[in-house]
Backbone as a printed PyTorch tensor [residue, N CA C, xyz], in Angstrom:
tensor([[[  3.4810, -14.0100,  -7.1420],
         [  4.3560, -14.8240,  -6.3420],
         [  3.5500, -15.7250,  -5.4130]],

        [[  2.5350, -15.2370,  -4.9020],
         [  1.2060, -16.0060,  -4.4050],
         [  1.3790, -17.0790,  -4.4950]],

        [[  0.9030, -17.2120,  -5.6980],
         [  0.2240, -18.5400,  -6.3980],
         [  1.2950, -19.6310,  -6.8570]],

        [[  2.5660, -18.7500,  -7.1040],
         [  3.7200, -19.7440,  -6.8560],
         [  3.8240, -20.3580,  -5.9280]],

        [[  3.9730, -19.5310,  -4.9900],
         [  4.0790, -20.1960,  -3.6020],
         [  3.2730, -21.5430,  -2.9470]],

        [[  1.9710, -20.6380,  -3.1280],
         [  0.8630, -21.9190,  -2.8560],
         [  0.9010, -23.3090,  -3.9350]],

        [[  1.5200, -23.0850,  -4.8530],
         [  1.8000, -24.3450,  -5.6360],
         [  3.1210, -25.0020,  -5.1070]],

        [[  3.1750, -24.8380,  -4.3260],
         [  4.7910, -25.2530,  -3.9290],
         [  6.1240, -25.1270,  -4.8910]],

        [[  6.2350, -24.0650,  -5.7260],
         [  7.4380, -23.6430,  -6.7290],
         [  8.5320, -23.0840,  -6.2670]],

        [[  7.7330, -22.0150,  -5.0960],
         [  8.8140, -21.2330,  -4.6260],
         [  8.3000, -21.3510,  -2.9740]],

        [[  9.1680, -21.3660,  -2.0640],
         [  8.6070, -20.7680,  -0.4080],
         [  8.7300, -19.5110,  -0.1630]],

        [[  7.1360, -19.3810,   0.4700],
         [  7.7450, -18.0470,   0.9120],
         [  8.2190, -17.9530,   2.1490]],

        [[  9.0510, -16.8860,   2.1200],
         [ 10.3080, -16.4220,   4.0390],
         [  9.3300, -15.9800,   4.5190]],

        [[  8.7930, -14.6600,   4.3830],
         [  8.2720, -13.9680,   5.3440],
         [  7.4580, -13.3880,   4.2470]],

        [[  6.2730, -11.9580,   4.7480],
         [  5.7660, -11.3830,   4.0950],
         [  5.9950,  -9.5490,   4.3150]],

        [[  6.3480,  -8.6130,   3.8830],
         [  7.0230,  -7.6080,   4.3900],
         [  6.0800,  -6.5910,   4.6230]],

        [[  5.0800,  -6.8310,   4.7520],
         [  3.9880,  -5.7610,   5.9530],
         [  3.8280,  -5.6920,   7.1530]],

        [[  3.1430,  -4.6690,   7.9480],
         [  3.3250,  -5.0140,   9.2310],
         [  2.1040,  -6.2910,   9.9510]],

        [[  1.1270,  -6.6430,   8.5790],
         [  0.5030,  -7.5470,   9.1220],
         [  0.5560,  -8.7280,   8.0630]],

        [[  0.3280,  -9.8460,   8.4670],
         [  0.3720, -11.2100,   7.5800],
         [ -0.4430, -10.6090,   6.5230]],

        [[ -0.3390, -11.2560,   4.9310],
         [ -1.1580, -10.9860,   3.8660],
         [ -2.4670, -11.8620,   4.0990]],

        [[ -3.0260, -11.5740,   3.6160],
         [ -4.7310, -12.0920,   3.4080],
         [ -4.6560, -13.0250,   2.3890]],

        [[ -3.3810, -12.8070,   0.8680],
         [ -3.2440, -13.8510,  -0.0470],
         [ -2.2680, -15.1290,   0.6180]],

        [[ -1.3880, -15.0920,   1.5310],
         [ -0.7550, -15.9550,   2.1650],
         [ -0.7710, -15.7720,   3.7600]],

        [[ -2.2160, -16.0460,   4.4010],
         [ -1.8190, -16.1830,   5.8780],
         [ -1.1470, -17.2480,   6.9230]],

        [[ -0.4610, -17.7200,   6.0190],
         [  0.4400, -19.1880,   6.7700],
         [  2.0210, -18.7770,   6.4690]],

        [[  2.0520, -17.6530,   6.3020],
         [  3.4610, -16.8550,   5.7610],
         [  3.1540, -15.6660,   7.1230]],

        [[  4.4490, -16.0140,   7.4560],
         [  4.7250, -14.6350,   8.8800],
         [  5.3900, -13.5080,   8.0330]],

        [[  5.2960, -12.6480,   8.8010],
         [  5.4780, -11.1990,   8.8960],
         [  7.0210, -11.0280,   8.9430]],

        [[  8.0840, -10.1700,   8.4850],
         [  9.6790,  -9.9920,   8.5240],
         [  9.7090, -10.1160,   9.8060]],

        [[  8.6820,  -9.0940,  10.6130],
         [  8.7320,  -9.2010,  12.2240],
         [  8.5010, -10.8230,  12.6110]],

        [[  7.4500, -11.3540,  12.5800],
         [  7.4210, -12.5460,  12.9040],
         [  8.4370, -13.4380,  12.6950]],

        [[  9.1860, -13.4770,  11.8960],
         [ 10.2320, -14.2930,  11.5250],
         [ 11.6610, -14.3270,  11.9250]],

        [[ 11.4060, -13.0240,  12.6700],
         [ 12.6430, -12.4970,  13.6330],
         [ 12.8320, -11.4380,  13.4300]],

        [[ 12.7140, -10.7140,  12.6950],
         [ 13.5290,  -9.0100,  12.4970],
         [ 12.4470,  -7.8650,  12.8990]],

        [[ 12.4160,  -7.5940,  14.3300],
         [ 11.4230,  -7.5000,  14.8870],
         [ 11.4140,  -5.4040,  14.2760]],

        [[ 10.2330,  -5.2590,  14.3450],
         [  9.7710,  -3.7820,  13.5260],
         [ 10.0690,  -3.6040,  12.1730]],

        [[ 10.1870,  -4.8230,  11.7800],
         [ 10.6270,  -4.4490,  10.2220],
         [  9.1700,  -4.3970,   8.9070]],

        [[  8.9850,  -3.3870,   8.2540],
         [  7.6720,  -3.0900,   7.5820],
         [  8.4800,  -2.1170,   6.4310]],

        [[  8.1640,  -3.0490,   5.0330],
         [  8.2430,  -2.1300,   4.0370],
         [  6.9620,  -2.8870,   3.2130]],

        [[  6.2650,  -1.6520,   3.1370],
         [  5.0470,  -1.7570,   2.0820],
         [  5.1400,  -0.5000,   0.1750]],

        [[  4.2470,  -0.9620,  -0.0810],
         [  4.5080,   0.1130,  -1.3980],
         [  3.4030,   0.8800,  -0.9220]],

        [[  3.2590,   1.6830,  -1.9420],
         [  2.0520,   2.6170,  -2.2160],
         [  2.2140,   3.3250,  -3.6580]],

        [[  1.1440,   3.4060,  -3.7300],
         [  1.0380,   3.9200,  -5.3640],
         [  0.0910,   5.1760,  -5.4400]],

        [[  0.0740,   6.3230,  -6.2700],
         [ -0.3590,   7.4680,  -5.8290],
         [ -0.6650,   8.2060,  -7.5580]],

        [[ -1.2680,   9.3660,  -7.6020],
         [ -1.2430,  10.2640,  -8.2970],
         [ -0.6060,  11.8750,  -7.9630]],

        [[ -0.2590,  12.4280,  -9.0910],
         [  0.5280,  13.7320,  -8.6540],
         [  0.0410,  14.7800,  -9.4710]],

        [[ -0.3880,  16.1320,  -8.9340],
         [ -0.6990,  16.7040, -10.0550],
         [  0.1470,  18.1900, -10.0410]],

        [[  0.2270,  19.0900, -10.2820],
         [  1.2630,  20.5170, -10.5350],
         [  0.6310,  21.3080,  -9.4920]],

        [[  1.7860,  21.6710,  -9.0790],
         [  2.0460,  22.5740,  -8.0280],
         [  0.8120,  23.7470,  -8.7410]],

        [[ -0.7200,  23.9500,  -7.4730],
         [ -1.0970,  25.3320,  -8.2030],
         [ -2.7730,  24.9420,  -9.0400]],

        [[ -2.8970,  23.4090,  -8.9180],
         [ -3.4860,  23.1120,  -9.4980],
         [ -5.2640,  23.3270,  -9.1720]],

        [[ -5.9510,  24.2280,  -9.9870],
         [ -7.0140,  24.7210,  -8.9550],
         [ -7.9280,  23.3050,  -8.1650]],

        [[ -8.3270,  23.6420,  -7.0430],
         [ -8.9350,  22.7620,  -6.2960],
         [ -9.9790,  21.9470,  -6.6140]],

        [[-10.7340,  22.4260,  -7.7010],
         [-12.1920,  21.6460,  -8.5990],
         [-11.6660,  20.6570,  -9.0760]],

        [[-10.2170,  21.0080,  -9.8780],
         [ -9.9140,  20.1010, -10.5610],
         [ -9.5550,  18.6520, -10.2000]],

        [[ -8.5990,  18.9020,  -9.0140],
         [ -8.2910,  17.7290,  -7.8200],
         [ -9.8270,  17.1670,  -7.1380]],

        [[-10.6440,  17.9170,  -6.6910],
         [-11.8700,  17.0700,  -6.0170],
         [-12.3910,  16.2790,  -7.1590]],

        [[-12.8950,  16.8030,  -8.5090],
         [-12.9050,  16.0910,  -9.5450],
         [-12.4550,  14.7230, -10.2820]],

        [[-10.8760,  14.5260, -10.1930],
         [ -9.9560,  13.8560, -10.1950],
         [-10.2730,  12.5300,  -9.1640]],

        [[-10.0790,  13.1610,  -7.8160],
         [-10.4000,  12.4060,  -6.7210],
         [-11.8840,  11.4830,  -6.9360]],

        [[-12.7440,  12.1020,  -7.2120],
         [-13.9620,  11.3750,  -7.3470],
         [-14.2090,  10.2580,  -8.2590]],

        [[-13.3270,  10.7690,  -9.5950],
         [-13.8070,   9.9000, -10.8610],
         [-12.5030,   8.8490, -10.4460]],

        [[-11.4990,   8.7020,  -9.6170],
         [-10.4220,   8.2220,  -9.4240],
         [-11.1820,   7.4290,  -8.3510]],

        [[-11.9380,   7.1450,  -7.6090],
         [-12.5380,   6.4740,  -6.2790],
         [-13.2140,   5.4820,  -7.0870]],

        [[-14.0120,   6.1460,  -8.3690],
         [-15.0920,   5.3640,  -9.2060],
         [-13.9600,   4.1540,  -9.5570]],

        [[-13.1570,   4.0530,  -9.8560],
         [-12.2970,   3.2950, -11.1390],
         [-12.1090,   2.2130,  -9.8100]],

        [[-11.0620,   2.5320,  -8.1560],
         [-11.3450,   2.0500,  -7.1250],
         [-11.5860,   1.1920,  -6.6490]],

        [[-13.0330,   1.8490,  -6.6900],
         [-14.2730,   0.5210,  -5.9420],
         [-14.8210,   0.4920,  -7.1050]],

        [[-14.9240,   0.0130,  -8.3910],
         [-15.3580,  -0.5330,  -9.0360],
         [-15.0910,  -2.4850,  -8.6500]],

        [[-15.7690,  -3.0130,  -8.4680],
         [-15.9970,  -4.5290,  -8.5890],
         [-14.8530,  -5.1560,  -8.9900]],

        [[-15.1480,  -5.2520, -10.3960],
         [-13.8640,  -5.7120, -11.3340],
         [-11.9120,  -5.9910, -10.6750]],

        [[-12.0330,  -4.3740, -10.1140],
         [-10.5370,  -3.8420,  -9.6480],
         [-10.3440,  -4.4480,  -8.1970]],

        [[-11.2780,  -4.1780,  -7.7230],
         [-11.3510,  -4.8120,  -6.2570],
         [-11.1590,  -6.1520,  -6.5490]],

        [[-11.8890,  -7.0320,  -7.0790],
         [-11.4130,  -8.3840,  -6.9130],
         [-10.0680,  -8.5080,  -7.4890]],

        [[ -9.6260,  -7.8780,  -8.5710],
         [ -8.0220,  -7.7660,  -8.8940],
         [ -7.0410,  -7.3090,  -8.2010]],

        [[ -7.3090,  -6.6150,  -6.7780],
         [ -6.4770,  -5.9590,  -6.1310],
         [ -6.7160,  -7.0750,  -4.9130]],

        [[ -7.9320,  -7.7490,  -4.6790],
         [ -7.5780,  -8.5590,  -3.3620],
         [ -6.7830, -10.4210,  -4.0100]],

        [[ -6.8840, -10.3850,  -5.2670],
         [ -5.8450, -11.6180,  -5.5070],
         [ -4.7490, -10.7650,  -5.4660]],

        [[ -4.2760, -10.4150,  -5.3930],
         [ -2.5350,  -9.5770,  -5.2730],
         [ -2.6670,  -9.3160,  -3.6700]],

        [[ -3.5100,  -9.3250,  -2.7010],
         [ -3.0820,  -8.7080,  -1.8510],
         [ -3.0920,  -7.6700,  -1.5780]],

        [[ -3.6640,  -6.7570,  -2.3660],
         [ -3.0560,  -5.2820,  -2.2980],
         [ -4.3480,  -4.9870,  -1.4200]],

        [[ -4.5390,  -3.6550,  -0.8880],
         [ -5.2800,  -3.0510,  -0.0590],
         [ -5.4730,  -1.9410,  -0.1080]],

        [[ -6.7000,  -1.0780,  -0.2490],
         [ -6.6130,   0.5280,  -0.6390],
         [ -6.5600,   0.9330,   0.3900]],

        [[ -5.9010,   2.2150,   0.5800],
         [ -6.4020,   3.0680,   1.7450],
         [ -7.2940,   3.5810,   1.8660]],

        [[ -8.3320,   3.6780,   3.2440],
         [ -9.5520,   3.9810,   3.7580],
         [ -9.7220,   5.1180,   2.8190]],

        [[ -8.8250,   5.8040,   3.0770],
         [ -9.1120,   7.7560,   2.5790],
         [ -8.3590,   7.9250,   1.3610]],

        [[ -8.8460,   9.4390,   0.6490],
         [ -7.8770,   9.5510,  -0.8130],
         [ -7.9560,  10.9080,  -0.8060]],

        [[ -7.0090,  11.6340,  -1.2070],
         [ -7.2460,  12.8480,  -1.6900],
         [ -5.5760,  13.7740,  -0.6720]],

        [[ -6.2990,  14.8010,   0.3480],
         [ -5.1410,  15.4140,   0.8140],
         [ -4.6280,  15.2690,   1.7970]],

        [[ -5.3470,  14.4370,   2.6910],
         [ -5.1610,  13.6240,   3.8610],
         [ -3.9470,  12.2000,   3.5590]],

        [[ -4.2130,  11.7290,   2.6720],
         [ -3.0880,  10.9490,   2.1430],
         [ -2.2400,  11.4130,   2.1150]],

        [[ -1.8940,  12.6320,   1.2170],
         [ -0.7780,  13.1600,   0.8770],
         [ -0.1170,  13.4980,   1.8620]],

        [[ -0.7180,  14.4280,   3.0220],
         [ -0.2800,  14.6860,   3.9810],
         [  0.0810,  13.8410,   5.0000]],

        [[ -0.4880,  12.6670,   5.1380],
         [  0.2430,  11.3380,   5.9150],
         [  1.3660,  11.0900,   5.2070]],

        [[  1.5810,  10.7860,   3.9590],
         [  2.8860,  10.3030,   3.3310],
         [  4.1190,  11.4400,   3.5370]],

        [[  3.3600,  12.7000,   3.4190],
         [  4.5610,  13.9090,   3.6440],
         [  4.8280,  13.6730,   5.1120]],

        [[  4.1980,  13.2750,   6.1750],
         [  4.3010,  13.2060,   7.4920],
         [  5.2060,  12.0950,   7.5620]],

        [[  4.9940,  11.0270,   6.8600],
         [  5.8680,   9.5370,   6.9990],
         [  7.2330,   9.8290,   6.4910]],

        [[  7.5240,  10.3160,   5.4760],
         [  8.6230,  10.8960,   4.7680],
         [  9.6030,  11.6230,   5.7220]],

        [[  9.2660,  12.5500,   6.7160],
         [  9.9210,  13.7350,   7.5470],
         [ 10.6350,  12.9810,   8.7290]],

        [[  9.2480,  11.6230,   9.1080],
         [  9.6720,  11.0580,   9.8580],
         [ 11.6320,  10.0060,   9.6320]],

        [[ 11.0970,   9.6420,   8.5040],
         [ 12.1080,   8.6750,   7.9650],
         [ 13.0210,   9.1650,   8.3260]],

        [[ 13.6400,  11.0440,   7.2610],
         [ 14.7250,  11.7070,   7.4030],
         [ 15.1620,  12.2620,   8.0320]],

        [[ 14.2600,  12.6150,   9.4370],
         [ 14.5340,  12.6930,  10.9410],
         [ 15.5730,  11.4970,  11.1270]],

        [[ 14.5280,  10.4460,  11.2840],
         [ 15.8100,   9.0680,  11.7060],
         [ 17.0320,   8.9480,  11.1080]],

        [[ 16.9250,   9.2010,   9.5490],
         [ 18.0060,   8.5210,   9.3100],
         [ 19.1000,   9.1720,   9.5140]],

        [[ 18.7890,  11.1000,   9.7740],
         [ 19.7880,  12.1630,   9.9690],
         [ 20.8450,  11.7600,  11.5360]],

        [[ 19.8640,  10.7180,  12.3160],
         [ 20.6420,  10.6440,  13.6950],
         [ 22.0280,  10.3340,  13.4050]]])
């Protein structure tokens, strides 16, 4: 949608992170544009079975970092915009289970 944009095909409104994109920084933020705290991002993840011995996951994790930061992917992930997270493994998981609790706290009010 980028590159649409920057060709003048389509405009873009806003951009829906909590910070301007790096592929369009002349495109504001949902917040910037008025709808102030508004942030929906994706994330993309792996899952493995409940139980799964621990070698196997550090394993996983490692050869999964390689693929990553490989060169190639990185420059394919910064034309999209996309952005990895600093950390990988159970610390992730456990932020997303933390973000999740939060949500259904709120939305239970």
């Amino acid at each position: 949608m980028a590159a649409n944009a920057r060709a003048g095909r389509v405009k873009a409104l806003a951009s829906s992170g909590q910070t301007r994109s790096p592929v369009t920084p002349d495109v504001p933020t949902v917040s910037e544009a008025g709808v102030p705290g508004y942030e929906a991002t994706i994330w993309l993840g792996l899952m493995a079975p409940a139980g799964t011995p621990r070698p196997i996951l550090e394993k996983l994790n490692v050869e999964i970092n390689k693929v990553v930061n490989a060169p190639e992917v990185k420059e394919a992930w910064a034309k999209q915009g996309a952005v990895r997270w600093p950390d990988a493994g159970a610390s992730t998981i456990l932020r997303r289970t933390s973000h999740d609790c939060e949500l259904r706290a709120l939305n239970s009010r």
